[in-house]
Jmol script that loads the backbone (N, CA, C; Angstrom):
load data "model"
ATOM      1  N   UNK A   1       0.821  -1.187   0.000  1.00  0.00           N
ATOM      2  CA  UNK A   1       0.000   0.000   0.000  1.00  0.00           C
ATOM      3  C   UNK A   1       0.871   1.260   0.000  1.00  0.00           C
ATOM      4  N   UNK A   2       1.968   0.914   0.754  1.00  0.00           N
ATOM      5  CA  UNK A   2       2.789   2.131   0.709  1.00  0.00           C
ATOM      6  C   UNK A   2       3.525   2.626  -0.578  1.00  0.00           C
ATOM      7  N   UNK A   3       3.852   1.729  -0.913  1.00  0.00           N
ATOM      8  CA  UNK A   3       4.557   2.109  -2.555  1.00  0.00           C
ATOM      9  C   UNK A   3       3.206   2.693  -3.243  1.00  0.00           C
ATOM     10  N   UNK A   4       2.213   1.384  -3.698  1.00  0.00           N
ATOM     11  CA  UNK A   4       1.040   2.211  -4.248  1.00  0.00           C
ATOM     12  C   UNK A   4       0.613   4.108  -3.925  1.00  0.00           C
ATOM     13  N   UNK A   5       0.953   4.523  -3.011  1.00  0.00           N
ATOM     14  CA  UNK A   5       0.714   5.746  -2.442  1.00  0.00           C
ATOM     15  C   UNK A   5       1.682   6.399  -2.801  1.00  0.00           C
ATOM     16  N   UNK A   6       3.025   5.858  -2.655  1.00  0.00           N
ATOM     17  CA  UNK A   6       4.055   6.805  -3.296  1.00  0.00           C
ATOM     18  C   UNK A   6       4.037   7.366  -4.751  1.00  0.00           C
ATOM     19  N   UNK A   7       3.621   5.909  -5.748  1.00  0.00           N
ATOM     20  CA  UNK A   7       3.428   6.162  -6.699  1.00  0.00           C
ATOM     21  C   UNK A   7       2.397   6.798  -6.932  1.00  0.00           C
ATOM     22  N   UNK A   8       1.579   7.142  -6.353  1.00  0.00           N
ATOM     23  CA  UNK A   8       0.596   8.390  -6.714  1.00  0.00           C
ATOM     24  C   UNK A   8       1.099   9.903  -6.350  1.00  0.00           C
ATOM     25  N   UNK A   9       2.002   9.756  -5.622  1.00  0.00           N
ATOM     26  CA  UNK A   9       2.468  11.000  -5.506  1.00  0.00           C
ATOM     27  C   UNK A   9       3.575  11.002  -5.946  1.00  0.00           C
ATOM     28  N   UNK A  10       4.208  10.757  -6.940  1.00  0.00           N
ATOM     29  CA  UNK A  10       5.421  10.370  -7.889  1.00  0.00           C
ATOM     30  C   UNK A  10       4.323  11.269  -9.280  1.00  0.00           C
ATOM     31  N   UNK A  11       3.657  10.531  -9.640  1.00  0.00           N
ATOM     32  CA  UNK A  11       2.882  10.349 -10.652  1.00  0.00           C
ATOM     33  C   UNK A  11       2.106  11.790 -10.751  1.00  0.00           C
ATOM     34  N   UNK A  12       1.345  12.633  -9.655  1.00  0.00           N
ATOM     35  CA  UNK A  12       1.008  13.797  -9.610  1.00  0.00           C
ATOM     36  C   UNK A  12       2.317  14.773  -9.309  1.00  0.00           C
ATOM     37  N   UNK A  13       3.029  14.317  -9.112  1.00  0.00           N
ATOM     38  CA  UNK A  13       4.444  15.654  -8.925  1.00  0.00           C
ATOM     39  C   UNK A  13       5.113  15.536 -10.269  1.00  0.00           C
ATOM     40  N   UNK A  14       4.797  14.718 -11.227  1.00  0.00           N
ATOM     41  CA  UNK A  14       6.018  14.383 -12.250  1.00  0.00           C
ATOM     42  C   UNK A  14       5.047  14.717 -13.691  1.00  0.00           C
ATOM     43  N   UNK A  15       3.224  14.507 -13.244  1.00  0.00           N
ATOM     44  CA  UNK A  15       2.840  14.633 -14.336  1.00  0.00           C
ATOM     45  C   UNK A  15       2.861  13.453 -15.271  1.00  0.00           C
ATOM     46  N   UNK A  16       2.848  12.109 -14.683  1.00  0.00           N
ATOM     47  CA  UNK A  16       2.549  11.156 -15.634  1.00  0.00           C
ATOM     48  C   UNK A  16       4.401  10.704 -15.934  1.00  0.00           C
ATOM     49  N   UNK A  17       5.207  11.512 -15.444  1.00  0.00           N
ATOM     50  CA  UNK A  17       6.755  10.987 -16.629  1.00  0.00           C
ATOM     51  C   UNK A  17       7.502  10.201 -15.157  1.00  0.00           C
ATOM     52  N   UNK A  18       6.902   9.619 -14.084  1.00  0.00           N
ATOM     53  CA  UNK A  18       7.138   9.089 -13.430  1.00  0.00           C
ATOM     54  C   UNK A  18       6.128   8.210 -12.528  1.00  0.00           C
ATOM     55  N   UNK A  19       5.801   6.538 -13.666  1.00  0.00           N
ATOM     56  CA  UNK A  19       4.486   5.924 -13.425  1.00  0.00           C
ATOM     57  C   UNK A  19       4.854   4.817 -13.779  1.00  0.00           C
ATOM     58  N   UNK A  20       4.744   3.885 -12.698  1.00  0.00           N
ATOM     59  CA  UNK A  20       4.354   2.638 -12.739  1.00  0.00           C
ATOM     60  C   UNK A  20       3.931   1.747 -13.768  1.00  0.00           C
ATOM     61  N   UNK A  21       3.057   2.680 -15.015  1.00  0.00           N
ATOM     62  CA  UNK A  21       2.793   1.778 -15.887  1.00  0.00           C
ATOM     63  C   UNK A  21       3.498   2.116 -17.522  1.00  0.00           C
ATOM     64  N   UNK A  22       4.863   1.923 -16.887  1.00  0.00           N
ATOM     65  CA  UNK A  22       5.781   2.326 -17.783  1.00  0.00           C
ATOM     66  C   UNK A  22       6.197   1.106 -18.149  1.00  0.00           C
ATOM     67  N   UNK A  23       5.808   0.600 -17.737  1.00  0.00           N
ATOM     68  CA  UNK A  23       5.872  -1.268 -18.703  1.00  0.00           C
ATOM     69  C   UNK A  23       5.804  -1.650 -19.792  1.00  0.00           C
ATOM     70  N   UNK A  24       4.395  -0.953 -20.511  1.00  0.00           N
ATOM     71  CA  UNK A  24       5.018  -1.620 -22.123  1.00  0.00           C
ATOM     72  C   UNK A  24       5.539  -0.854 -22.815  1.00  0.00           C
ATOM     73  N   UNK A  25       5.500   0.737 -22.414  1.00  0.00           N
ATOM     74  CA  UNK A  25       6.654   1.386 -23.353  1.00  0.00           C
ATOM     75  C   UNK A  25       7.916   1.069 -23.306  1.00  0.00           C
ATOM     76  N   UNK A  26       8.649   0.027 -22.250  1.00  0.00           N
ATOM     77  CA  UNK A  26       9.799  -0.423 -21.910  1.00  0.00           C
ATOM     78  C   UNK A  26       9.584  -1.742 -23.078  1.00  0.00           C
ATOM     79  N   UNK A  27       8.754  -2.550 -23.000  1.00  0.00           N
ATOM     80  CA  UNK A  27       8.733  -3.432 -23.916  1.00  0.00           C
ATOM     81  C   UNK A  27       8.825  -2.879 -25.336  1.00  0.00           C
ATOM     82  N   UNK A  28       8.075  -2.154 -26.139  1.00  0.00           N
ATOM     83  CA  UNK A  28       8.350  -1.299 -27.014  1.00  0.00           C
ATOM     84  C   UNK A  28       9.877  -1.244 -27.125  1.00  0.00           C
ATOM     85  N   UNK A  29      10.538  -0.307 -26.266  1.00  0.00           N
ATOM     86  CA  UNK A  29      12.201  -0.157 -27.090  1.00  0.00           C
ATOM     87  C   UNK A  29      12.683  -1.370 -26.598  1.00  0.00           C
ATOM     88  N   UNK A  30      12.006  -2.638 -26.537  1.00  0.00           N
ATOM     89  CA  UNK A  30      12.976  -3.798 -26.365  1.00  0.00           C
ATOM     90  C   UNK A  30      13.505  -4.533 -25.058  1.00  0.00           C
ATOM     91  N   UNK A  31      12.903  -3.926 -23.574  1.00  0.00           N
ATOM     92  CA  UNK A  31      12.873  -4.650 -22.377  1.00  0.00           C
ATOM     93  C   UNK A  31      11.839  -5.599 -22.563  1.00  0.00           C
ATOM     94  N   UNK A  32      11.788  -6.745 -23.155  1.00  0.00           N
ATOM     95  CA  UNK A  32      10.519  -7.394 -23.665  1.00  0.00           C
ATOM     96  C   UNK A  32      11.138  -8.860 -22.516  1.00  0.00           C
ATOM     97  N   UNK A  33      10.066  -9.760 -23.037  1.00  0.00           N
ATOM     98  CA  UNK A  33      10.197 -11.012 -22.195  1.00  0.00           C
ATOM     99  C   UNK A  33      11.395 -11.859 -22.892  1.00  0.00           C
ATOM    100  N   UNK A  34      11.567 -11.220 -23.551  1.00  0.00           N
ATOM    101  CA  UNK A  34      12.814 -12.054 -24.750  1.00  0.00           C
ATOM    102  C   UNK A  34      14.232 -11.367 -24.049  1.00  0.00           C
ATOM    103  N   UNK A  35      14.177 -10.261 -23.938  1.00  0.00           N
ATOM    104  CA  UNK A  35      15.353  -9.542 -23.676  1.00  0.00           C
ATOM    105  C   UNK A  35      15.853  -8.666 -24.410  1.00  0.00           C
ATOM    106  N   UNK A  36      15.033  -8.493 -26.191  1.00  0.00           N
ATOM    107  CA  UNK A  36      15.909  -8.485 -27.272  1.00  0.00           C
ATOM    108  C   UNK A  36      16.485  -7.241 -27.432  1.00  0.00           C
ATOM    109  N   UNK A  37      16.190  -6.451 -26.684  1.00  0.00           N
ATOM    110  CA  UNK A  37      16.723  -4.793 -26.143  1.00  0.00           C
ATOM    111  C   UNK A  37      16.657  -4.127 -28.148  1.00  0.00           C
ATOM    112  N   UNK A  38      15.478  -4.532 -29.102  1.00  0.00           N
ATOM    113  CA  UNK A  38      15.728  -4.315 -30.275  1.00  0.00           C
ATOM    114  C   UNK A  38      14.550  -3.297 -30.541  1.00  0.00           C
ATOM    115  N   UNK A  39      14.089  -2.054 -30.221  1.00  0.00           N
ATOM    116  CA  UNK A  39      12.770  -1.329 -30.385  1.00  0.00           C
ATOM    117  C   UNK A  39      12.072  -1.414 -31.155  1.00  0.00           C
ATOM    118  N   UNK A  40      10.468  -1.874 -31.129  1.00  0.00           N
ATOM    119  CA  UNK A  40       9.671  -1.908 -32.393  1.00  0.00           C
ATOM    120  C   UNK A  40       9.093  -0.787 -32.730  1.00  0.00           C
ATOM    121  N   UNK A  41       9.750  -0.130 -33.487  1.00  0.00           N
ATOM    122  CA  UNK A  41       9.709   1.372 -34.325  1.00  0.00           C
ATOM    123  C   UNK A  41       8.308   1.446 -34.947  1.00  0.00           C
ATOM    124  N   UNK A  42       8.034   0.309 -35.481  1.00  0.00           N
ATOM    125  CA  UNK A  42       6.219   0.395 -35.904  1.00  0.00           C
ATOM    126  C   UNK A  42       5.577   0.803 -34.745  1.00  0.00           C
ATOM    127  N   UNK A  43       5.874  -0.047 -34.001  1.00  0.00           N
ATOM    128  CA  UNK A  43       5.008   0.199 -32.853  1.00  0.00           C
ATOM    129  C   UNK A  43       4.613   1.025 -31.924  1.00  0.00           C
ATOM    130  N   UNK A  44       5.852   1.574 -32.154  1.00  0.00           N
ATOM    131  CA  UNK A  44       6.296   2.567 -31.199  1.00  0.00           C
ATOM    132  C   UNK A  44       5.630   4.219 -31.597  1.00  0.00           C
ATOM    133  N   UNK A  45       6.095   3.732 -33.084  1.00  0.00           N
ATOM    134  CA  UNK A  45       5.057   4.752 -33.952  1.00  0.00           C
ATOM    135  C   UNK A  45       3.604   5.077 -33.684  1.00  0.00           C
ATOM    136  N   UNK A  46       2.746   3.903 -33.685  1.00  0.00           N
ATOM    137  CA  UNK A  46       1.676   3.712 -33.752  1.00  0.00           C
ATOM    138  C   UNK A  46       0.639   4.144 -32.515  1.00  0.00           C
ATOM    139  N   UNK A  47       1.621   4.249 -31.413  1.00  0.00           N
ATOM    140  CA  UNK A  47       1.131   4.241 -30.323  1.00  0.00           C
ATOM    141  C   UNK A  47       0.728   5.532 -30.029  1.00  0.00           C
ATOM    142  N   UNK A  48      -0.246   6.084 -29.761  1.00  0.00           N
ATOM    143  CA  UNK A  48      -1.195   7.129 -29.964  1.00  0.00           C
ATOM    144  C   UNK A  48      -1.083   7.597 -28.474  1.00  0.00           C
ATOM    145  N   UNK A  49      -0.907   6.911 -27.633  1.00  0.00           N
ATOM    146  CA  UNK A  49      -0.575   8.012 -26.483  1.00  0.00           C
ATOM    147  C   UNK A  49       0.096   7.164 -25.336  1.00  0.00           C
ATOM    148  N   UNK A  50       1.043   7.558 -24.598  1.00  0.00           N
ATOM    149  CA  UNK A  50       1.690   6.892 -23.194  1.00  0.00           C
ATOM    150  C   UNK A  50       0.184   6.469 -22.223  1.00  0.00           C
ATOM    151  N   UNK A  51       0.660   5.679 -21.493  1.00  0.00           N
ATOM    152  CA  UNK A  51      -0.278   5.047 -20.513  1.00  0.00           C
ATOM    153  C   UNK A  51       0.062   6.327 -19.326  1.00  0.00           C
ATOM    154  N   UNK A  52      -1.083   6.352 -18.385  1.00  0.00           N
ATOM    155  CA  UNK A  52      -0.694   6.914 -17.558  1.00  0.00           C
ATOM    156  C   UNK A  52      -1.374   6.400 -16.350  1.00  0.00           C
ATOM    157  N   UNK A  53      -0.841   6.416 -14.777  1.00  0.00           N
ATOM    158  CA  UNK A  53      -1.701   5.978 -13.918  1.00  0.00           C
ATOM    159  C   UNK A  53      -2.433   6.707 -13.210  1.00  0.00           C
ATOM    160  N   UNK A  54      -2.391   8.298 -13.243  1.00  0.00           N
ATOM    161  CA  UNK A  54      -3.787   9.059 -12.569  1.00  0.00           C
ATOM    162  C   UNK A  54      -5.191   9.168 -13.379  1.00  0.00           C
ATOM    163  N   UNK A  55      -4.291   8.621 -14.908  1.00  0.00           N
ATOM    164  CA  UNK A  55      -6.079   8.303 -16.337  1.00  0.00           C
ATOM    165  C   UNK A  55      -6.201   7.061 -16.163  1.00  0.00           C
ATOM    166  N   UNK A  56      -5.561   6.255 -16.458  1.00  0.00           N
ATOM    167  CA  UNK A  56      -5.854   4.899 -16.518  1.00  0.00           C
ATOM    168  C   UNK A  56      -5.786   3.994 -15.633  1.00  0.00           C
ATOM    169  N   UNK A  57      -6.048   3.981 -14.208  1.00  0.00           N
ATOM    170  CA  UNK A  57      -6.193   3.150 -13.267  1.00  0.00           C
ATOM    171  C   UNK A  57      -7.015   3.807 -12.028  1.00  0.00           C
ATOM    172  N   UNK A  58      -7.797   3.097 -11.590  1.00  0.00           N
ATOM    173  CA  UNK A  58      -8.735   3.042 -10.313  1.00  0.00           C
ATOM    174  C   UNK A  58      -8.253   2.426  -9.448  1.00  0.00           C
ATOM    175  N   UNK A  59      -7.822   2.437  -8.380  1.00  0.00           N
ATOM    176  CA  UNK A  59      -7.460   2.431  -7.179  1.00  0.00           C
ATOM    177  C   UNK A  59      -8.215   2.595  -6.166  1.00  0.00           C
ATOM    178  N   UNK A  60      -8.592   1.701  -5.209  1.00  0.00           N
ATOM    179  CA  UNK A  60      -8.828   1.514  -3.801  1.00  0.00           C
ATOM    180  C   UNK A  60      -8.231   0.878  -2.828  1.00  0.00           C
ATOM    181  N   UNK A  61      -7.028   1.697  -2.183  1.00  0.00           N
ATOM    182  CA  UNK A  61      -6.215   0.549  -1.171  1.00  0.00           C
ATOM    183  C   UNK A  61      -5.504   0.047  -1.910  1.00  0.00           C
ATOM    184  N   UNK A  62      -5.090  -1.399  -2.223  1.00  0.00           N
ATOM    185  CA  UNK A  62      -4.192  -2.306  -2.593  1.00  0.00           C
ATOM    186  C   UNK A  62      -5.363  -3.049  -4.078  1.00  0.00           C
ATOM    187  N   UNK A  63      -6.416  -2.478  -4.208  1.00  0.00           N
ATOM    188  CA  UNK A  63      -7.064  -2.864  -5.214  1.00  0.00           C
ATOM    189  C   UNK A  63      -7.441  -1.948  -6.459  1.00  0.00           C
ATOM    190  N   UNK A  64      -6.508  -2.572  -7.752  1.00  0.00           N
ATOM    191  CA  UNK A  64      -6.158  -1.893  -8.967  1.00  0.00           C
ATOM    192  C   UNK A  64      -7.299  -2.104 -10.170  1.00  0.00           C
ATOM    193  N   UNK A  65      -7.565  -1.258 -10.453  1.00  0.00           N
ATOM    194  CA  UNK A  65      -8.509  -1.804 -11.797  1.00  0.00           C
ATOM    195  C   UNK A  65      -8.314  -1.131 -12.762  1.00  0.00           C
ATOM    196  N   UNK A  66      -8.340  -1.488 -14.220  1.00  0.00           N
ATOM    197  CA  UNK A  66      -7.852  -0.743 -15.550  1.00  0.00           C
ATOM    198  C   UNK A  66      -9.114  -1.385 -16.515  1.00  0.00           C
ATOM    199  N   UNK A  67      -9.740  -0.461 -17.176  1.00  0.00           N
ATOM    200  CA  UNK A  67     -10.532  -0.841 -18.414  1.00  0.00           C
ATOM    201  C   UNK A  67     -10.024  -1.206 -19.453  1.00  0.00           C
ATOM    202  N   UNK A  68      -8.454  -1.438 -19.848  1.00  0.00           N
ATOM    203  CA  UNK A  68      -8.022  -2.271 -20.685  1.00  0.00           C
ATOM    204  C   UNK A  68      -6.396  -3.057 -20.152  1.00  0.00           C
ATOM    205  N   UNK A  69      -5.966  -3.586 -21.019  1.00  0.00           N
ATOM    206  CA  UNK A  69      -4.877  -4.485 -20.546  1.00  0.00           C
ATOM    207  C   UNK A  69      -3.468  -3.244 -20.259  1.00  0.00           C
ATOM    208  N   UNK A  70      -2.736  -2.967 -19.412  1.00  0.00           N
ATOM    209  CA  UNK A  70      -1.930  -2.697 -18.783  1.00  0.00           C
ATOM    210  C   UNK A  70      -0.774  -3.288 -18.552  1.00  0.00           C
ATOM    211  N   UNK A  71       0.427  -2.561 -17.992  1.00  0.00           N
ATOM    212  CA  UNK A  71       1.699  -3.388 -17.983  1.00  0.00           C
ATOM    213  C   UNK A  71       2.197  -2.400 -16.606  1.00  0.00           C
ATOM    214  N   UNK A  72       2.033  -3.317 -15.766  1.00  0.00           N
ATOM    215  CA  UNK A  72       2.900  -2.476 -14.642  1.00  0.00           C
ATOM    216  C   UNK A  72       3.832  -2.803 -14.348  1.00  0.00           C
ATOM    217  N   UNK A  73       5.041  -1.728 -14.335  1.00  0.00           N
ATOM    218  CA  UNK A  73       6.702  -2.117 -13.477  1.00  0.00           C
ATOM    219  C   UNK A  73       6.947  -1.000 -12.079  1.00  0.00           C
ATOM    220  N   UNK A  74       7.037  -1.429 -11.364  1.00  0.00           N
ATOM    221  CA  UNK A  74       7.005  -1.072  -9.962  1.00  0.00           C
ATOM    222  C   UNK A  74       8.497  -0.578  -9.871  1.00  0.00           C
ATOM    223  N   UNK A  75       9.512  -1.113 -10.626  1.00  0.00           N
ATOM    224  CA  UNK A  75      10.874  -1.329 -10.427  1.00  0.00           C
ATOM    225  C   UNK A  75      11.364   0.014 -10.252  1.00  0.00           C
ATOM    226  N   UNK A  76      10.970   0.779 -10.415  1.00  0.00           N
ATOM    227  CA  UNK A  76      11.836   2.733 -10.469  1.00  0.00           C
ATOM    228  C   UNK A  76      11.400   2.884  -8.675  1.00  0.00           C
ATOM    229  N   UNK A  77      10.693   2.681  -8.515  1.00  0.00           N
ATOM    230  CA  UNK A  77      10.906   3.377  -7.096  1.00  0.00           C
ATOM    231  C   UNK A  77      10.850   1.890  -5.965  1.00  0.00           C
ATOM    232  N   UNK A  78      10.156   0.893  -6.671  1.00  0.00           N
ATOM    233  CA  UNK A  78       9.802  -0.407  -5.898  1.00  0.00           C
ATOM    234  C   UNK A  78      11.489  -1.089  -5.120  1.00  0.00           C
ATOM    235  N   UNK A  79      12.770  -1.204  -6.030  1.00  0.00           N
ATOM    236  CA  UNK A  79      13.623  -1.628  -5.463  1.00  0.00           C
ATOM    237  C   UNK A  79      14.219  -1.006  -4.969  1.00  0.00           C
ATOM    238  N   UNK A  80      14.224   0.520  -4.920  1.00  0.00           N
ATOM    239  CA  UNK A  80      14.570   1.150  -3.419  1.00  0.00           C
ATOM    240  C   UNK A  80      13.854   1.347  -2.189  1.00  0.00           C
ATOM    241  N   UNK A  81      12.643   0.505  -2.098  1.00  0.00           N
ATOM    242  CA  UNK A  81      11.801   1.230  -1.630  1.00  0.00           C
ATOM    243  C   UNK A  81      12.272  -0.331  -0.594  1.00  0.00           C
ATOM    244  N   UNK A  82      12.261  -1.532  -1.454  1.00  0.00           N
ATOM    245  CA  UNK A  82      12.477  -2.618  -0.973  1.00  0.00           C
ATOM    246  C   UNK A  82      13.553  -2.758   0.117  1.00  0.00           C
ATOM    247  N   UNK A  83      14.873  -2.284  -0.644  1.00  0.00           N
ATOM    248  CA  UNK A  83      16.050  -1.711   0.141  1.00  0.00           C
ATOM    249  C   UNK A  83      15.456  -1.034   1.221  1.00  0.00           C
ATOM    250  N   UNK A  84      14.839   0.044   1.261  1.00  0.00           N
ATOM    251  CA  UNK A  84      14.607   0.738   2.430  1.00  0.00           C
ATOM    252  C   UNK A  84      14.274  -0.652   3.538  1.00  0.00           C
ATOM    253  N   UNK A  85      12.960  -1.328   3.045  1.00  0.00           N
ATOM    254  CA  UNK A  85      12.791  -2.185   3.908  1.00  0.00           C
ATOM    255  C   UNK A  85      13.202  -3.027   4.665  1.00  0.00           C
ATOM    256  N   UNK A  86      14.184  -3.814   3.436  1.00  0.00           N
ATOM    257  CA  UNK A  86      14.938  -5.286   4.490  1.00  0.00           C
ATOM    258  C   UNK A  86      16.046  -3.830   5.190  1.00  0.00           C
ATOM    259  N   UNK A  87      16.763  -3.007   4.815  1.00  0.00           N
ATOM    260  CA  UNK A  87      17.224  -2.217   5.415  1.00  0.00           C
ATOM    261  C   UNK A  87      16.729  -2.330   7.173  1.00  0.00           C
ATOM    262  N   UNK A  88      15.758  -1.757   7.372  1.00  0.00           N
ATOM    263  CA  UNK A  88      15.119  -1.056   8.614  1.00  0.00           C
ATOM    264  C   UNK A  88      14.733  -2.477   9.503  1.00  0.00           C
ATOM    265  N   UNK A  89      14.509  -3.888   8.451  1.00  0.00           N
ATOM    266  CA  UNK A  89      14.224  -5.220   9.201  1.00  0.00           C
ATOM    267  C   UNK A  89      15.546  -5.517   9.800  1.00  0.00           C
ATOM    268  N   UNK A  90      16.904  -5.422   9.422  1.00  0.00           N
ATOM    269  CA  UNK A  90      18.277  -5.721   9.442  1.00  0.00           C
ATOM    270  C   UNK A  90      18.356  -4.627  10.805  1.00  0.00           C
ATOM    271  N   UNK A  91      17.902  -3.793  11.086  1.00  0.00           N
ATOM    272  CA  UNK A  91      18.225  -2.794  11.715  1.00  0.00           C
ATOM    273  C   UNK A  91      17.518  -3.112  13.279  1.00  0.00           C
ATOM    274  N   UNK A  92      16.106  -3.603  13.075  1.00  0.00           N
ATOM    275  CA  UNK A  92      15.283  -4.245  13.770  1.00  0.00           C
ATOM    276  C   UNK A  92      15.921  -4.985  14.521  1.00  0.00           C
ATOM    277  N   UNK A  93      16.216  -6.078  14.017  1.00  0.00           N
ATOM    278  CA  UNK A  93      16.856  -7.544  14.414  1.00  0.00           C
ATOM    279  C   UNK A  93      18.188  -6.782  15.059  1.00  0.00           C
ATOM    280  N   UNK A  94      18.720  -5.895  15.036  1.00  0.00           N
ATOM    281  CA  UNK A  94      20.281  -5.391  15.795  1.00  0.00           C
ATOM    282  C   UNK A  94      21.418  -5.996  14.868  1.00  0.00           C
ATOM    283  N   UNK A  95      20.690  -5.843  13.728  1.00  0.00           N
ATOM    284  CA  UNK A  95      22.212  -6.155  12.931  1.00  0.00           C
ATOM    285  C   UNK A  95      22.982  -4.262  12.421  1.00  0.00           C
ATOM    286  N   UNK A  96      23.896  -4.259  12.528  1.00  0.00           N
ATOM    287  CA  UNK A  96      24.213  -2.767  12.583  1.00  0.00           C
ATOM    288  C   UNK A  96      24.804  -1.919  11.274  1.00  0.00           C
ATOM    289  N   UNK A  97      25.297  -3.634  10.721  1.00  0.00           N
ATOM    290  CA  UNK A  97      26.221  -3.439   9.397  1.00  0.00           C
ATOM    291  C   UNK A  97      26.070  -4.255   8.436  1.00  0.00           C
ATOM    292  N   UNK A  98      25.485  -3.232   6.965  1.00  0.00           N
ATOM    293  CA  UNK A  98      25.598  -4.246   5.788  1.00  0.00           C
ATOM    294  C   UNK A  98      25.218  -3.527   5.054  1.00  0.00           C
ATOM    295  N   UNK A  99      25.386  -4.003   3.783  1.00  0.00           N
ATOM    296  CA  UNK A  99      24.895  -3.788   2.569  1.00  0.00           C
ATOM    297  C   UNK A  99      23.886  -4.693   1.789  1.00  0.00           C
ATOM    298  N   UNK A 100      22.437  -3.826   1.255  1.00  0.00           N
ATOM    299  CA  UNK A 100      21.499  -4.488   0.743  1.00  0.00           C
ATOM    300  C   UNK A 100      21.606  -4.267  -0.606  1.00  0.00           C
ATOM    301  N   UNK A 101      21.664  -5.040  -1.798  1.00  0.00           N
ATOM    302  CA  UNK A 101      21.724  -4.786  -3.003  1.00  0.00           C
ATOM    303  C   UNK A 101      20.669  -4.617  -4.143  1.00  0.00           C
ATOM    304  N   UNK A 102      19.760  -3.975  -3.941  1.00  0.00           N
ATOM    305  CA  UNK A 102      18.546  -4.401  -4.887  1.00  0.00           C
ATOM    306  C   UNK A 102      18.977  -3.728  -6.301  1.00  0.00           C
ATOM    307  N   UNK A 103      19.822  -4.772  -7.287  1.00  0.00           N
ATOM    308  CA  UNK A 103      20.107  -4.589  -8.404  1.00  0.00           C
ATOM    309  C   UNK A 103      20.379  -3.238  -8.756  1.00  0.00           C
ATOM    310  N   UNK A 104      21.100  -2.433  -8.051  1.00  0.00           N
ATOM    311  CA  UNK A 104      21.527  -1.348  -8.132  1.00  0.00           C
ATOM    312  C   UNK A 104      21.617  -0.150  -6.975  1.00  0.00           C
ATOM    313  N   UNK A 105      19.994  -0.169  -6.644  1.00  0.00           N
ATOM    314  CA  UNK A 105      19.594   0.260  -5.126  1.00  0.00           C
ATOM    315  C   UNK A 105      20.010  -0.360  -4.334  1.00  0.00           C
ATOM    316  N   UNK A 106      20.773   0.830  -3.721  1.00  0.00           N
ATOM    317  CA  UNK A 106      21.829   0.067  -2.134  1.00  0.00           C
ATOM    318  C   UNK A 106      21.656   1.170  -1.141  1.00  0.00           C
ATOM    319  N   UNK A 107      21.616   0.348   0.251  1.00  0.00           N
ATOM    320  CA  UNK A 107      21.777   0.766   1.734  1.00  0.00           C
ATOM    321  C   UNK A 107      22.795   0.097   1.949  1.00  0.00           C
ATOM    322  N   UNK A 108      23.238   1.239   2.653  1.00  0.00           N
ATOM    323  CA  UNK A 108      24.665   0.329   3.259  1.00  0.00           C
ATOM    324  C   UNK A 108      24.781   1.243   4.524  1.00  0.00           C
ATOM    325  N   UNK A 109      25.502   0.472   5.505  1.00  0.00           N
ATOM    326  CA  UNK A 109      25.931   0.932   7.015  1.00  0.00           C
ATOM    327  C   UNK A 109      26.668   0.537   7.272  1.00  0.00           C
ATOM    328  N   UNK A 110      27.546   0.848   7.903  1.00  0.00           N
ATOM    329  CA  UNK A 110      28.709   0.224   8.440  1.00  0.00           C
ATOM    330  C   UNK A 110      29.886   1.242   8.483  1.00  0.00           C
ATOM    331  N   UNK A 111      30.536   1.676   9.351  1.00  0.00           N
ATOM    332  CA  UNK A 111      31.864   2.494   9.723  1.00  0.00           C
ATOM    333  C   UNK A 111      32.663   2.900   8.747  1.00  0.00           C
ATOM    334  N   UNK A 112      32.788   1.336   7.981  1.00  0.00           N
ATOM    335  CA  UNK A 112      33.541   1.077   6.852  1.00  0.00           C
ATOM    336  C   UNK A 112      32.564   1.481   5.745  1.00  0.00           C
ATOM    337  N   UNK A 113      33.764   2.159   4.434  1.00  0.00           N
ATOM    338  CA  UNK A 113      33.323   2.699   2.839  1.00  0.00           C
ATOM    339  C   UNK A 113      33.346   1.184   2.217  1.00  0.00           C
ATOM    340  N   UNK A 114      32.305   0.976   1.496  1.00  0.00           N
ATOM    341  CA  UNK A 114      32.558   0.309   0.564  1.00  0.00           C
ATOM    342  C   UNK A 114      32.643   0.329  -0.808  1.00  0.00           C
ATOM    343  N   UNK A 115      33.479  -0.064  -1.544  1.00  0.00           N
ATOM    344  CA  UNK A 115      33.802   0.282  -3.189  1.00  0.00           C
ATOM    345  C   UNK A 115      32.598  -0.157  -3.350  1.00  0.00           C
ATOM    346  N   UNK A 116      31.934   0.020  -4.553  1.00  0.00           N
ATOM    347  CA  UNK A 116      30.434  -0.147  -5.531  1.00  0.00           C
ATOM    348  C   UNK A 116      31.191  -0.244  -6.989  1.00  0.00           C
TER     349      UNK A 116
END
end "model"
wireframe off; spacefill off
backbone 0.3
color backbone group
């Protein structure tokens, strides 16, 4: 719920150019299920307008609804957000020092610098 909320206020501060349902325009230039990182330029063409999530999604709580098919990636704010979390669980438990890696997004603590 909390991310969901962030991303609404991501999404009204940015005007749509920071949204969750930036998924299939990522597929478009080629983040596809294949990998093929190769952009479909027709397609890309064709596409008559970006998705956005303050037009195109209904929201209540943790419950999403869209009147047509959608592509959500959480990943822009979701794996730091994740980091934050096991972060503050690590912190919980009295562990004092470490580094969390969420594929780029990192917390780190510890006395000691670590190279990246």
């Amino acid at each position: 719920m909390a991310l969901l909320d962030l991303y609404d206020r991501l999404v009204a501060a940015t005007d749509c150019a920071v949204d969750p349902l930036i998924g299939r325009d990522l597929e478009l230039l080629g983040y596809d299920a294949r990998y093929s990182l190769v952009p479909d330029a027709a397609a890309i063409a064709a596409r008559r307008r970006r998705d956005c999530w303050a037009r195109d999604i209904r929201r209540e709580g943790t419950t999403i609804t869209a009147d047509r098919a959608v592509v959500i990636d959480v990943g822009g704010a979701g794996k730091g957000y994740l980091a934050d979390l096991i972060a503050h669980t690590l912190l919980d438990a009295g562990i004092g020092a470490f580094v969390v890696d969420g594929s780029g997004d990192l917390r780190h603590r510890s006395r000691e610098p670590v190279m990246v």
